[in-house]
C-alpha positions in Angstrom: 69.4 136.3 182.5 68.6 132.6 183.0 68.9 129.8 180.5 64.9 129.3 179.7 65.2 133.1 178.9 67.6 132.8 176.0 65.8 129.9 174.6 62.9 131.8 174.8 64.4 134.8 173.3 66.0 132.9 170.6 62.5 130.7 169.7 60.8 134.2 169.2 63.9 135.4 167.1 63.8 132.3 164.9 60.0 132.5 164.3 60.2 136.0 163.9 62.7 135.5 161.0 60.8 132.7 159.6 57.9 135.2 159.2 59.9 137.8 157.6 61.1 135.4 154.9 57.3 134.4 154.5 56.4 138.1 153.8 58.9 138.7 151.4 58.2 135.5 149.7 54.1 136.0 148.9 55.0 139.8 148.6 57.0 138.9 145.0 55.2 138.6 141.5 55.9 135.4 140.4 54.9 135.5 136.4 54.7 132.3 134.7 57.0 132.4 131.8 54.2 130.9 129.4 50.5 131.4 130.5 48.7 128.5 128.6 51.6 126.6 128.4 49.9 123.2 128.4 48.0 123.9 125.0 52.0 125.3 123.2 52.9 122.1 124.0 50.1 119.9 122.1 50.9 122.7 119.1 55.0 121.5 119.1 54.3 119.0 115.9 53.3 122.3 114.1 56.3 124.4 115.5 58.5 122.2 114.3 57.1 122.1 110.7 56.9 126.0 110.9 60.3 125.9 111.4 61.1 123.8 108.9 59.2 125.6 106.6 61.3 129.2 107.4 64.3 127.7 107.1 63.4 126.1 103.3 62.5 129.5 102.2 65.2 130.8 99.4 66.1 133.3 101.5 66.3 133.0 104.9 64.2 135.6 107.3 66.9 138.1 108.4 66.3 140.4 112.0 69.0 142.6 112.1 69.4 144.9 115.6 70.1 148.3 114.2 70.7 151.4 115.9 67.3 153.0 116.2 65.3 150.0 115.3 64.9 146.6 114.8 64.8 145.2 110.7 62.6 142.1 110.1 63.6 141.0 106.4 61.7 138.4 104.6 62.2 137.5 100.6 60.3 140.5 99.0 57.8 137.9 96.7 57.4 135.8 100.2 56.5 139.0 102.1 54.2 140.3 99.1 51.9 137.5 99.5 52.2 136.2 103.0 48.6 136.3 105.0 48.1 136.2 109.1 52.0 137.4 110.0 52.9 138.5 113.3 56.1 139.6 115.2 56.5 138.9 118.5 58.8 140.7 120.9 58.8 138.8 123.8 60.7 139.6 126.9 61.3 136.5 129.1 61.4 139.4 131.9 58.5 140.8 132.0 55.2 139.9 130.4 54.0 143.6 130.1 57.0 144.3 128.2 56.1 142.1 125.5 55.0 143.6 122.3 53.0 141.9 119.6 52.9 143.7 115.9 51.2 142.5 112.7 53.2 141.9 109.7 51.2 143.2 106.4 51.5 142.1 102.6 54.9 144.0 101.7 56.6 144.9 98.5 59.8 145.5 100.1 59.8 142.9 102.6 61.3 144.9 105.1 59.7 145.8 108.2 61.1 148.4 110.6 60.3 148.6 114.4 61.5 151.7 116.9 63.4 150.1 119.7 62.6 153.5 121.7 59.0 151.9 122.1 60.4 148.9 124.0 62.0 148.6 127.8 66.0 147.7 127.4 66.5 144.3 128.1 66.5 140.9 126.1 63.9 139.9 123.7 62.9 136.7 122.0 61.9 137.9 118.2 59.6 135.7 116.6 58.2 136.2 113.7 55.6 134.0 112.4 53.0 133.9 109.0 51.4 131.8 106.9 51.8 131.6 103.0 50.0 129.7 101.2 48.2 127.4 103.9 52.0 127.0 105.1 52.9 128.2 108.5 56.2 129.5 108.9 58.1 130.5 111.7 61.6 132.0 113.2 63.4 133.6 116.1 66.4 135.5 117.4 67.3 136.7 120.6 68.4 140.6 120.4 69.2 143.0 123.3 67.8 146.6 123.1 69.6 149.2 124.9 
């Protein structure tokens, strides 16, 4: 086998596995982490009052990772009167493993949440609400097994 051969041969190899890593490339799912990310960003002034505003309350919003669930605790005459509340389980992982759940007017102010509903991994918890035209806002990061 003659010199032009081997170049030849190794052109076609090296194109060859040029092409291969361009197939695998287009072939993976490339979520973005935050969809409308651009609009978040204008809405950071309010995030950072929100948080402000959590971490005045009396008593601080507690999530505890139990065994069978996850506990979302909020002051029981904050909870009774709080309007427009939300938790958010998201998983940085995979957007269709997110899980968004409405937080109700609660006596108690404890809120319980099955982790056998959820796919093991990490999760961002944020829980946000209003109360009294005041937007409040928190978050942990827990990992369900």
């Amino acid at each position: 086998m003659g010199w032009g051969t081997r170049i030849i041969i190794a052109y076609v190899a090296g194109v060859c596995f040029i092409l291969f890593f361009v197939v695998k490339s287009m072939m993976l799912n490339t979520e973005m982490v935050e969809e409308d990310y651009y609009s978040k960003e204008l809405a950071y002034n309010t995030y950072i009052e929100s948080v402000a505003n959590a971490g005045s309350l009396a008593q601080p919003i507690a999530i505890t990772d139990n065994d069978g669930q996850v506990e979302v605790s909020i002051d029981s005459v904050t909870a009774g009167s709080l309007s427009k509340g939300q938790v958010h389980f998201y998983n940085p992982a995979s957007e269709k493993a997110d899980k968004k759940l409405t937080l109700n007017p609660s006596a108690s102010g404890r809120y319980f949440f099955d982790k056998s509903s959820f796919v093991k991994g990490k999760y961002i918890v944020r829980v946000s609400f209003e109360l009294n035209a005041k937007p409040y806002f928190t978050e942990q990061v827990i990992f369900i097994q």
